[in-house]
C-alpha positions in Angstrom: 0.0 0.0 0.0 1.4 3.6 -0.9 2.1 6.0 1.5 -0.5 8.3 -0.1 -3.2 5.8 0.3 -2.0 4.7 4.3 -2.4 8.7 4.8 -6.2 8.6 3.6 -7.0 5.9 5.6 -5.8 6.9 8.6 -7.7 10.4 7.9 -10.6 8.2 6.8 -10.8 6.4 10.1 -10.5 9.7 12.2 -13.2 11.4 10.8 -15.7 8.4 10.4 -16.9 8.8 14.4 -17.9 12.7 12.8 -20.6 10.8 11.1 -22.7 10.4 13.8 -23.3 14.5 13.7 -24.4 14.3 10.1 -27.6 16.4 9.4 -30.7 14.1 9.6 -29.2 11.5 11.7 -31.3 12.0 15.0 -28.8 11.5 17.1 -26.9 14.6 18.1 -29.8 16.4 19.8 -29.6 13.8 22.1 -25.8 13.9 22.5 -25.8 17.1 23.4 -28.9 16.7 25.5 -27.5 14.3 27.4 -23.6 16.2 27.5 -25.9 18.8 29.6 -26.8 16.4 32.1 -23.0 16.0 32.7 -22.4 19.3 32.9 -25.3 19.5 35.4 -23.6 17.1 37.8 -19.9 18.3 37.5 -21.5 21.4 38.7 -23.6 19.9 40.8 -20.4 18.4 43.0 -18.9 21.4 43.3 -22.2 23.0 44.9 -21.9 20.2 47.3 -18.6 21.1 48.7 -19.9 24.7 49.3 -19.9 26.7 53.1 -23.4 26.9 53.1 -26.5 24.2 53.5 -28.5 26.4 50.3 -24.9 25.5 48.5 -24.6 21.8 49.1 -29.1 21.9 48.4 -28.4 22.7 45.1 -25.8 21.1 44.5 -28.5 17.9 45.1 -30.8 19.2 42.6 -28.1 20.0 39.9 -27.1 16.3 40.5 -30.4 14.8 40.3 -31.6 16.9 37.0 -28.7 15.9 35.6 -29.1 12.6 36.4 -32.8 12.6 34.9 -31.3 14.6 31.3 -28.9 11.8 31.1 -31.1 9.3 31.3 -33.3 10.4 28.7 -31.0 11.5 26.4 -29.6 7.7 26.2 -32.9 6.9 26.4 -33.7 8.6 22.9 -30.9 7.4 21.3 -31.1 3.6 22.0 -35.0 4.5 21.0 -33.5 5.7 17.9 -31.0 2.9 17.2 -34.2 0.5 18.2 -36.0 1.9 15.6 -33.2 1.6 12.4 -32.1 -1.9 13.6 -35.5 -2.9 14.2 -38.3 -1.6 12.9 -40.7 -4.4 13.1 -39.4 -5.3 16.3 -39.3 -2.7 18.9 -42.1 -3.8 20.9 -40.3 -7.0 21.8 -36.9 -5.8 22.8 -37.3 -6.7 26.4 -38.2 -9.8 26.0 -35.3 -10.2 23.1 -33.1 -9.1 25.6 -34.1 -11.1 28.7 -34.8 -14.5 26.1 -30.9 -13.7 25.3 -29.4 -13.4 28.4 -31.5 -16.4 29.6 -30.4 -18.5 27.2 -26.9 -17.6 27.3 -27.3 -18.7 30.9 -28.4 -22.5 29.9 -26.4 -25.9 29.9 -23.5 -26.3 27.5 -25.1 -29.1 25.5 -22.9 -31.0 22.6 -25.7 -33.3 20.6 -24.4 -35.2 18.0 -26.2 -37.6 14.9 -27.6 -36.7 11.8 -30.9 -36.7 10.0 -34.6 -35.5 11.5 -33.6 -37.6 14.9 -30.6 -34.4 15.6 -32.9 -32.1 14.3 -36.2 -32.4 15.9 -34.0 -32.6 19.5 -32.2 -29.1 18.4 -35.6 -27.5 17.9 -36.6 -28.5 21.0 -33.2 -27.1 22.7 -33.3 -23.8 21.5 -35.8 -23.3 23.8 -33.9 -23.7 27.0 -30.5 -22.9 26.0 -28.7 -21.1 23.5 -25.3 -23.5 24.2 -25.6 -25.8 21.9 -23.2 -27.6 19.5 -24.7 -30.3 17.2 -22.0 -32.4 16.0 -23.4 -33.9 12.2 -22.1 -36.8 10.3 -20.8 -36.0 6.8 -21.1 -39.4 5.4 -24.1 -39.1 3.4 -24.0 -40.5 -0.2 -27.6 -40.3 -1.3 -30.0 -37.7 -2.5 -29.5 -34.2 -3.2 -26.4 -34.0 -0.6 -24.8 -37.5 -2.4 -25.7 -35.8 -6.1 -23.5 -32.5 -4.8 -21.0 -34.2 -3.1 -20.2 -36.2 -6.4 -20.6 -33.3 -8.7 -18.4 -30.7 -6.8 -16.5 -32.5 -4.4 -17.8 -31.0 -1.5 -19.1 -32.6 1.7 -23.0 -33.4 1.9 -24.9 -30.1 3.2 -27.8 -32.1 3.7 -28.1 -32.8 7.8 -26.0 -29.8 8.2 -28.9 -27.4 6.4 -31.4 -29.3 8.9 -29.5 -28.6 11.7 -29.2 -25.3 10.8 -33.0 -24.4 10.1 -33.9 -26.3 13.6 -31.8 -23.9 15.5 -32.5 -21.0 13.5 -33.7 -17.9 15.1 -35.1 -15.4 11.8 -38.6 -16.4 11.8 -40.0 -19.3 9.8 -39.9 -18.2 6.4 -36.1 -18.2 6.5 -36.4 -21.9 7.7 -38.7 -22.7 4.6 -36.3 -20.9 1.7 -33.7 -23.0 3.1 -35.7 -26.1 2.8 -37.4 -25.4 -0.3 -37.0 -27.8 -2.5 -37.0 -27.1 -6.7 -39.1 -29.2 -8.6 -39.8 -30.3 -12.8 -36.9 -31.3 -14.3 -34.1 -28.9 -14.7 -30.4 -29.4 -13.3 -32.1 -28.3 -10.0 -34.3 -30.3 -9.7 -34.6 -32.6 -6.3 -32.0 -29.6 -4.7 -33.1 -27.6 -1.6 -32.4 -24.4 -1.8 -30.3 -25.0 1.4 -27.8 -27.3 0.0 -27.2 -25.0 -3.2 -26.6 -22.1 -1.4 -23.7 -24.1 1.7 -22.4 -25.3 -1.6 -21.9 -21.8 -3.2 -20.6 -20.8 0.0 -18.1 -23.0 0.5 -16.8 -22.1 -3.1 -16.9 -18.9 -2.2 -15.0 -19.2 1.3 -12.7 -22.6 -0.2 -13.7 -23.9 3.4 -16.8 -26.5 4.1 -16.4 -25.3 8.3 -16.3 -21.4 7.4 -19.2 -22.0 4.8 -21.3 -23.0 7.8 -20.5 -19.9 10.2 -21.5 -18.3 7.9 -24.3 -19.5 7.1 -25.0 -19.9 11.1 -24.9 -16.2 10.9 -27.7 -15.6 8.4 -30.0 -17.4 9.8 -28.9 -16.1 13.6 -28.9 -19.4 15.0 -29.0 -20.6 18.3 -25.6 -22.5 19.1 -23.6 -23.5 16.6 -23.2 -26.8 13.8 -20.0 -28.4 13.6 -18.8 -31.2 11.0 -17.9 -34.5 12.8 -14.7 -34.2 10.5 -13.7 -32.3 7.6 -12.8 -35.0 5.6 -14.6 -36.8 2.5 -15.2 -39.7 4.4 -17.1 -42.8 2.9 -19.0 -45.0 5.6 -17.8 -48.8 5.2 -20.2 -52.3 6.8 -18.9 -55.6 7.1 -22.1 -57.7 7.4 -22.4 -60.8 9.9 -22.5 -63.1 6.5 -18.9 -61.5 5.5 -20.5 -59.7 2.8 -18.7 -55.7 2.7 -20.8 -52.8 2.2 -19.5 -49.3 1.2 -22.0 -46.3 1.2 -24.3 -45.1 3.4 -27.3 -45.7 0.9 -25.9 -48.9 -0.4 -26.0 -50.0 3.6 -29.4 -48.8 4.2 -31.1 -49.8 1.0 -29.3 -53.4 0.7 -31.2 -55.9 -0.3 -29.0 -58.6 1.9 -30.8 -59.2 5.4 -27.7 -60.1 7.3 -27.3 -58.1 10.4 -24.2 -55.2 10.7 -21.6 -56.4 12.3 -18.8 -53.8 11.9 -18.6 -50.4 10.7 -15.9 -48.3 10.2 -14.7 -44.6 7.9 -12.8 -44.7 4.8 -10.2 -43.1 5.4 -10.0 -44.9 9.1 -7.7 -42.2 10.3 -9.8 -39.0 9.6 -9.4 -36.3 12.3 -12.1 -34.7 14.0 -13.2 -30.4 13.5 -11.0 -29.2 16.5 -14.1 -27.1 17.4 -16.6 -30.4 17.7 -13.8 -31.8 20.1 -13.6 -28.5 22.2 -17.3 -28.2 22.8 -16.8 -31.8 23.9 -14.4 -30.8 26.6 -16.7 -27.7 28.0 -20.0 -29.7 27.7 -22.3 -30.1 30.6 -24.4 -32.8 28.7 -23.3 -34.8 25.6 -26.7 -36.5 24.0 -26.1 -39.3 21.7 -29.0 -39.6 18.8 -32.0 -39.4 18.1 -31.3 -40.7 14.8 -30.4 -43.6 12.3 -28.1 -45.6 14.6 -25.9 -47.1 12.2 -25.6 -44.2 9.3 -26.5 -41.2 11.8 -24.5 -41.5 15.3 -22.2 -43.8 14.7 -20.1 -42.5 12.4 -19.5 -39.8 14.1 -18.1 -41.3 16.7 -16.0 -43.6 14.2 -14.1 -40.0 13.4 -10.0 -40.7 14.9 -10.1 -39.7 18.8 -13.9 -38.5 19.0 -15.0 -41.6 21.1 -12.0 -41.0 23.4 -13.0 -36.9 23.6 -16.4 -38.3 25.2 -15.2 -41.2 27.4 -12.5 -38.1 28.8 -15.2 -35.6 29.1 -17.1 -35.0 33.1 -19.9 -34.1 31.0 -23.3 -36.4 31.4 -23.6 -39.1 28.7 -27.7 -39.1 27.6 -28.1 -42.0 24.9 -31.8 -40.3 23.1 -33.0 -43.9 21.2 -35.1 -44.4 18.0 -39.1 -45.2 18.8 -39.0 -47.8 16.0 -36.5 -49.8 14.6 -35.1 -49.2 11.3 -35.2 -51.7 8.0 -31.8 -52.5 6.9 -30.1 -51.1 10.2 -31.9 -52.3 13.3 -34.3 -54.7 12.7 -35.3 -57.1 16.0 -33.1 -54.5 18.2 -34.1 -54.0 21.6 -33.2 -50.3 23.2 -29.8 -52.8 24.9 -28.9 -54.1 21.3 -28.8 -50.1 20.2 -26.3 -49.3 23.1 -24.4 -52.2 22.7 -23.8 -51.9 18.8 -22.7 -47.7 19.6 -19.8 -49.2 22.3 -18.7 -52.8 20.3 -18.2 -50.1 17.1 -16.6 -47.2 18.5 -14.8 -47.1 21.4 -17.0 -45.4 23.3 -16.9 -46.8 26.9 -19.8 -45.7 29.1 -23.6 -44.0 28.7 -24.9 -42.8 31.7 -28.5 -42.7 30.6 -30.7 -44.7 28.2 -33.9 -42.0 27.2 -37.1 -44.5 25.7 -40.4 -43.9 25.3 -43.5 -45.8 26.9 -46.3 -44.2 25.7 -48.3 -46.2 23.0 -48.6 -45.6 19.5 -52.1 -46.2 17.3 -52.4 -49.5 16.5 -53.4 -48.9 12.8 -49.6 -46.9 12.6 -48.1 -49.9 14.2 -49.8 -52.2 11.4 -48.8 -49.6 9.0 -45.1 -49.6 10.2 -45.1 -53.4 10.0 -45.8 -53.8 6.5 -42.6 -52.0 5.9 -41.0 -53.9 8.5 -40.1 -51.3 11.3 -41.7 -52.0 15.0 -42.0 -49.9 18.1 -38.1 -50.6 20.2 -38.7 -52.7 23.1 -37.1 -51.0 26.4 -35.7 -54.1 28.0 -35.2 -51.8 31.1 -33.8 -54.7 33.3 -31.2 -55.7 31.2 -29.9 -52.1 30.9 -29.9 -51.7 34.4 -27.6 -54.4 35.1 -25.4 -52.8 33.0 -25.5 -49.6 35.3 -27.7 -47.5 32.8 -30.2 -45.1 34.4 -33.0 -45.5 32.3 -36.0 -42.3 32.1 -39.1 -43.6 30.1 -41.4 -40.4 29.1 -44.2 -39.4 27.1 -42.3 -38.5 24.1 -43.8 -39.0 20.9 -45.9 -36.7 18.2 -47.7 -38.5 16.0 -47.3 -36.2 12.8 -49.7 -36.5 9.2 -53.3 -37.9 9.2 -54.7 -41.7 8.6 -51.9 -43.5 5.4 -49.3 -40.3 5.5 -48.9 -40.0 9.4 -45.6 -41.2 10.9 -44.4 -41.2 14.4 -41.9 -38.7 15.3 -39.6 -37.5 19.2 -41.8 -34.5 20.1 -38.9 -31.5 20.5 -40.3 -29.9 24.0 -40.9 -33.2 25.6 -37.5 -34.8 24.7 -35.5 -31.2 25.4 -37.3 -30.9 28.9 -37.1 -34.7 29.8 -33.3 -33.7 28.8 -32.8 -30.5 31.2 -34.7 -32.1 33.6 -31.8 -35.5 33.9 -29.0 -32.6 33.5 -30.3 -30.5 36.2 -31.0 -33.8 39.0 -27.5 -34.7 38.1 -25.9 -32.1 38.6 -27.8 -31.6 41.5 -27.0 -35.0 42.9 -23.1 -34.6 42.1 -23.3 -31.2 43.8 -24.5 -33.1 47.2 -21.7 -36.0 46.8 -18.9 -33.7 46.6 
């Protein structure tokens, strides 16, 4: 830079405070207004060290009306920064301000999966706490996220955007242009509109983890979204039959009904986001699905030293599980058979807590669910005891659709609270022990 242009920006940066006193602006009045409140009390004290009691009187009242001229003065310029910044939302700035501050003050909570499972417990989170990390999988093949991953060489946006628009804090017709999806038959077709645009900014930033800040920052969200691991990872199953699987749709969508056995990354040795490990470390709570256990939580705890992060971490271990088993990944599991496949693959070495539900779901669903060979999960509570699991059985479905089209679904608030409610008696419990 020449030493013409250093000068002029050095001048630039003086005088851009001045700006403030432009003509128009609404905000010097006030200034000034408020400048005489100061003067008011400076005079004010040195009234109060006066010989007489009439002195040190009005030195009192110089010191309160400047008080008061102060006070509005600031008063009429955060009224008119209120106004610019948000017009449409003035009315609710106390509450923005004490939702803010309150949920600044919530748990440090690290969830971590993929698919609806992550999101639907995010959207229910945001509600209590604005300290959330969701740690995603990147090992999706299929779809819109597999079609953009192959075409550009970028990881799958696909559960990231999800996570995103479940934490999101800009209103709801933010969440739906990020989840629109285009239809007919152009090369857009079958996109979301979400996926294109993390795609266009991670060309734009040459970085998949910056791509999402920023994003993060558009639609203000509540916590952040972290990639398990930066690396174009392809999800690997040996079958009990010996058969080898390689992709997470080719896994899911197999015709072969031999159980999983193993699972593992390709490349094995793929290191973690150094952010998803550090939220790890702070965490009060680490939650552990809901969501596909095989293709959604596993993998990311197959990601080099993320299993070992956890086992390390004081934080409490919540394992959220699946209502119904899945075709192709856990069919005939019981709630046990879940937790067991998550330790036997990855390293990880303890759960503290086993969240099921025991409410019932409509028969006709249940019939419905059958033919496509998916059941309710059986919570073989005993078992998991023995294995020194504290297990919480809640209320937590939403049954979501009418008659053929409805589906059974976590409901947020009632998984979230069930949540807060284990962190807070745990914490509570620890406090008394120590």
């Amino acid at each position: 830079m020449s030493r013409k242009r250093k000068i002029k920006k050095k001048f630039l940066q003086l005088v851009k405070p001045l700006k403030w006193f432009y003509p128009g602006m609404g905000i010097k009045r006030w200034i000034i207004f408020s400048f005489i409140g100061v003067v008011l009390i400076v005079a004010g004290g040195q009234f109060l060290s006066g010989p007489t009691t009439a002195f040190r009187a009005a030195g009192i009242i110089y010191m309160f009306f400047g008080i008061i001229i102060i006070a509005m003065g600031m008063k009429r310029v955060l009224l008119t920064f209120i106004a610019v910044l948000l017009p449409q939302r003035e009315e609710e700035l106390v509450d923005l301000v004490y939702q803010k501050k309150h949920l600044q003050r919530g748990y440090r909570i690290v969830a971590i999966g993929g698919g609806t499972g992550l999101s639907s417990l995010l959207e229910g989170l945001k509600a209590y706490t604005s300290n959330i990390t969701a740690i995603v999988t990147v090992a999706d093949d299929g779809g819109s996220s597999g079609k953009l991953r192959e075409e550009f060489d970028v990881l799958p946006p696909g559960d990231i955007r999800n996570c995103l628009v479940a934490l999101a804090d800009t209103g709801p017709l933010m969440g739906e242009l990020f989840q629109y999806r285009f239809g007919g038959t152009s090369n857009f077709a079958h996109h979301s509109f979400g996926n294109i645009f993390i795609l266009a900014m991670t060309k734009v930033t040459k970085d998949f983890e910056e791509a999402v800040k920023e994003s993060s920052k558009i639609l203000a969200i509540r916590g952040q979204v972290i990639p398990s691991t930066l690396k174009n990872v392809r999800l690997v199953a040996e079958l009990e039959d010996g058969t080898i699987t390689r992709g997470e749709t080719r896994i899911t969508e197999r015709e072969n009904p031999s159980r999983i056995k193993k699972l593992w990354l390709q490349p094995r040795n793929c290191e973690p986001a150094k952010s998803a490990l550090e939220a790890i470390k702070n965490a009060d709570a680490i939650i552990l699905g809901p969501g596909s256990l095989y293709t959604s939580v596993i993998p990311n705890l197959l990601v080099h030293s993320m299993a070992d992060t956890i086992n390390d971490s004081s934080a409490i271990k919540i394992y959220a599980c699946n209502i119904m088993t899945q075709h192709g990944e856990t069919d005939g599991y019981k709630v046990s058979d879940h937790i067991k496949a998550m330790l036997d693959n990855t390293g990880l070495s303890k759960i503290d807590y086993c969240l099921v539900n025991h409410s019932n779901i409509p028969p006709a669903l249940l019939k419905r669910y059958a033919s496509e060979k998916s059941h309710q999960t059986e919570a073989n509570v005993d078992e998991m005891k023995k294995a020194g699991i504290t297990v919480i059985e809640e209320n937590l479905i939403s049954v979501i659709g009418e008659k053929e089209k409805a589906y059974v679904r976590h409901n947020p608030r009632r998984l979230a609270k069930t949540i807060l409610d284990i962190i807070s008696i745990a914490k509570t419990e620890a406090a008394h022990e120590r």
